[in-house]
C-alpha positions, 0 to 999 in steps of 0.5 A, a space after each residue: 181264175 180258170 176260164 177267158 169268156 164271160 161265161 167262165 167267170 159267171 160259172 166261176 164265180 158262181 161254184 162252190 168249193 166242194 168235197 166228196 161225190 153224190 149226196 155225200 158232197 159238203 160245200 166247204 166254203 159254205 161251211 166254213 163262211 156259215 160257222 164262222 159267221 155263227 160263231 162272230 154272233 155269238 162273241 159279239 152277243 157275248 162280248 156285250 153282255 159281259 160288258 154290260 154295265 149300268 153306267 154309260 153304255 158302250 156302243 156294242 152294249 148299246 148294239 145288242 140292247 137294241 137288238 134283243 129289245 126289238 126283235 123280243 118286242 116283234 115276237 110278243 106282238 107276233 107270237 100268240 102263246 108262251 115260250 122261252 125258245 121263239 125270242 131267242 131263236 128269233 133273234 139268232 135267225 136274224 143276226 146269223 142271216 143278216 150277217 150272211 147275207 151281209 157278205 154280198 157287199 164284199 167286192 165280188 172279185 176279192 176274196 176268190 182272187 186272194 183264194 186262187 193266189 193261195 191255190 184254191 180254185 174255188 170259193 164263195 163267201 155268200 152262204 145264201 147264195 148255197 141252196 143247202 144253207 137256205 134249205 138246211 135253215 127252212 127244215 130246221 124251222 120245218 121240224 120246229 113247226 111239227 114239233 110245236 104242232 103237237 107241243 100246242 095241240 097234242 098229238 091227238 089234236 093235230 092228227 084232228 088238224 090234219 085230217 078234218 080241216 079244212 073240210 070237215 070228215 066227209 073229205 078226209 083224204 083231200 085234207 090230209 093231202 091239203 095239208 100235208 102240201 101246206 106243211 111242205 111248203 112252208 120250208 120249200 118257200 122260206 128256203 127259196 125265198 131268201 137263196 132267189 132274192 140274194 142268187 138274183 142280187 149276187 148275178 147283178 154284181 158279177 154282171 156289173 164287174 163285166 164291165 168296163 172299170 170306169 162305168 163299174 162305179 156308176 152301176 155298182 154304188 147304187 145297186 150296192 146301196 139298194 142292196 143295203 135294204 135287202 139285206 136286212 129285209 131278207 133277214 127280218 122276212 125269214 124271221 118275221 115267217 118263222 115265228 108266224 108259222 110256229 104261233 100258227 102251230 102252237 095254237 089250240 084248235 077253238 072248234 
């Protein structure tokens, strides 16, 4: 790996394999780790139900029973409408980020040593560590949001929504700006929520393999099983978001 000082391992360790120049440039490793990581999902999701039996269960079958079962359960609790597509979308939202973030547990050294051995010099095995992913997850909620906006009001009614509330006709304008910046920010914090929370963990490991071998263990074991909590917290945050902010979409204006 390039570089002597501290600094030029943070900054190794923290850069992305890229391609391509300016707007145009693709993070390869995210790339590759998102869509790899998507695709274990669905097999092991796909593996336990064809596997699926009435007689003893097996413990993938089990897993996903689980699974299904808790987060269809969060979403009628949370989710105040109908809609075949909240439960499963919910459920892909916590699997695909849970299993994201589930790469921080990798010892930080592991993979882009293997990779530099190969000739690669770059490569970062934590999506969420990747502003774009995080990013590239929020806008899609953002256009879920918009879209159950005018499934649930029609397009009449959240132009009402838009324009008349908070404060009524008298200050339009201020409404609109109002709400426009609310719409704004739901996928701006969902998005930087999650990539602060795993950036700030994934430092504090390369920090701690700074150090000296033989305190390594007595920082890094607690850290790392602390961080266990995280990263499902993480996930089930994002989630927990999406379906509060498409149930506020979908509701029908009462006034």
């Amino acid at each position: 790996m390039s570089g002597n000082t501290a600094l030029d391992y943070i900054q190794h360790h923290l850069t992305n394999l890229a391609v391509g120049e300016g707007y145009w440039t693709f993070h390869v490793d995210s790339l590759i780790m998102s869509f790899s990581l998507g695709a274990l999902f669905c097999y092991l999701f796909w593996l336990g139900a064809r596997r699926a039996t009435a007689g003893v269960p097996s413990g993938l079958q089990n897993f996903v029973e689980l699974m299904v079962e808790f987060v269809d359960q969060t979403t009628r609790e949370t989710f105040q409408g109908k809609s075949r597509l909240i439960a499963p979308l919910a459920l892909t939202i916590f699997c695909w980020i849970f299993l994201m973030n589930l790469m921080d547990l990798v010892p930080i050294d592991l993979v882009p040593s293997l990779m530099y051995a190969a000739g690669v010099d770059y490569f970062k095995i934590l999506p969420t560590v990747d502003l774009n992913v995080t990013f590239a997850l929020s806008i899609s909620v953002f256009f879920l949001i918009i879209a159950y906006s005018f499934k649930g009001k029609g397009a009449g009614g959240f132009a009402k929504e838009l324009l008349f509330h908070p404060f009524g006709p008298w200050l339009l304008p201020f409404n609109l700006i109002l709400n426009i910046i609310e719409l704004i920010a739901k996928p701006i914090s969902l998005s930087l929520r999650l990539f602060g929370n795993m950036y700030a963990a994934e430092l504090i490991f390369i920090l701690i393999s700074l150090l000296p071998w033989w305190i390594q263990w007595a920082l890094g074991t607690p850290w790392a099983i602390f961080h266990i909590l995280v990263i499902p917290l993480q996930a089930f945050i994002f989630m927990m978001l999406t379906v509060v902010y498409l149930s506020m979409a979908n509701e029908h204006e009462e006034h």
